[in-house]
KEVO-395630 format. One record per residue (C-alpha): residue in three letters; x, z, y. Coordinates in steps of 0.25 Angstrom, whole numbers, padded with zeros to 4 digits, always signed. Each point is the difference from the previous one (the first is absolute). Example, Ala and Ser with C-alpha at 12.3 -4.5 7.8 and 13.67 -1.06 7.14 Angstrom:
2
ala+0049+0031-0018/ser+0006-0002+0014/
***
This chain:
116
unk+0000+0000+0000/unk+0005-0004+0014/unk+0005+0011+0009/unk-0010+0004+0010/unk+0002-0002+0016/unk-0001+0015+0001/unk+0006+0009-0010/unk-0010+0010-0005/unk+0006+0014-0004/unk+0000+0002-0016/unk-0008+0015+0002/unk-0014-0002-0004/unk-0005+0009+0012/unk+0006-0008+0008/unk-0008-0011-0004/unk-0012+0006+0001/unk+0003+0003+0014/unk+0003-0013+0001/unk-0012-0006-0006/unk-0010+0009+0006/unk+0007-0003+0014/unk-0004-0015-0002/unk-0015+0003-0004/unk-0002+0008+0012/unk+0006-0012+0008/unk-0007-0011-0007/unk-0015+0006+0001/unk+0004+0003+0015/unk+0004-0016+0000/unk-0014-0004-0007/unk-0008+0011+0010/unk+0008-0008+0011/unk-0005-0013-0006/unk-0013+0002-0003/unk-0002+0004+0014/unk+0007-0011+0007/unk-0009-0010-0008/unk-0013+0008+0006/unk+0006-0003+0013/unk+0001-0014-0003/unk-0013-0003-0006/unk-0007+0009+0013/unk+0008-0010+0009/unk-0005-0013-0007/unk-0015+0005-0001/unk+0003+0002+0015/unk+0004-0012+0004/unk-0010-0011+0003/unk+0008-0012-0007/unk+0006-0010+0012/unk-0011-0011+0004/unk+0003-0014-0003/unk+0006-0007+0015/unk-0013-0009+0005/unk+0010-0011+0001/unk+0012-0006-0006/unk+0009-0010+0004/unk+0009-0006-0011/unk+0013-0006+0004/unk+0009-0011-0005/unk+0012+0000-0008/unk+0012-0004+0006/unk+0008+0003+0014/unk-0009-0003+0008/unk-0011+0010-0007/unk-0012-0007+0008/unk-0015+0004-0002/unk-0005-0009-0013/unk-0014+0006-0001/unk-0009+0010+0003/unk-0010+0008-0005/unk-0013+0012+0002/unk+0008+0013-0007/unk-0011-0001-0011/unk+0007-0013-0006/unk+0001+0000-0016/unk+0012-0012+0003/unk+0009+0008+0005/unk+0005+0013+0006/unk+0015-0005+0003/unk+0003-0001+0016/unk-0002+0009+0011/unk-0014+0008+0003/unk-0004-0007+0016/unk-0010+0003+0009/unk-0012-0007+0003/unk+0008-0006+0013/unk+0012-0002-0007/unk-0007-0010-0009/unk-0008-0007+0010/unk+0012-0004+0005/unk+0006-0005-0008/unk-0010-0009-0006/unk-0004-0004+0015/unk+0018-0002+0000/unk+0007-0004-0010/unk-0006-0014-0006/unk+0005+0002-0014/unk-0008+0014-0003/unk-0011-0003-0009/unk-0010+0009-0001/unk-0001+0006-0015/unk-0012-0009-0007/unk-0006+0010-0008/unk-0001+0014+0011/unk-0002-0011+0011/unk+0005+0009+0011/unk-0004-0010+0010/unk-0012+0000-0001/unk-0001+0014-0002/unk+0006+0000+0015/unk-0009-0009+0005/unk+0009-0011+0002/unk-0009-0009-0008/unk-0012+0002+0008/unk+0004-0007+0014/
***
């Protein structure tokens, strides 16, 4: 058997010590656990889960990293981009000719863009 990293004594009361010393750590590690995982699961029923950005605005690849698309938050497509505002995308379709506006969500019309 490998030598251990910390020599234990060869008295048997020794050891006892020794053993009872690591129960009475170890339940004081699980005590310690048990309640951290209360805390945690108390903070995630706390928390209301982040809402979904209204708008996204998915970008190209490349260097130049131009808008490609853009889309309501509730898109099933895609959640790759960056959330926008409402502005942010108006603009950008009203700017930049070679946005297209995602064919399934159909954030222009949800802007309105659609009905002038």
């Amino acid at each position: 058997m490998p030598e251990p990293l910390l020599p234990l004594p060869p008295a048997l009361d020794q050891l006892l010590v020794i053993r009872r010393w690591l129960e009475l750590t170890l339940a004081r590690v699980d005590e310690r656990i048990t309640a951290v995982r209360a805390i945690d699961e108390e903070r995630a029923r706390r928390r209301p889960p982040p809402e979904p950005p209204c708008w996204w605005v998915e970008y190209g690849i490349g260097v130049s990293r131009r808008p490609d698309r853009v889309h309501t938050g509730a898109c099933k497509i895609t959640n790759r981009g960056k959330p926008a505002t409402r502005d942010g995308v108006l603009e950008i379709l009203r700017t930049v000719l070679s946005v297209i506006a995602c064919p399934l969500c159909r954030p222009d019309s949800e802007l309105g863009l659609l009905d002038s």
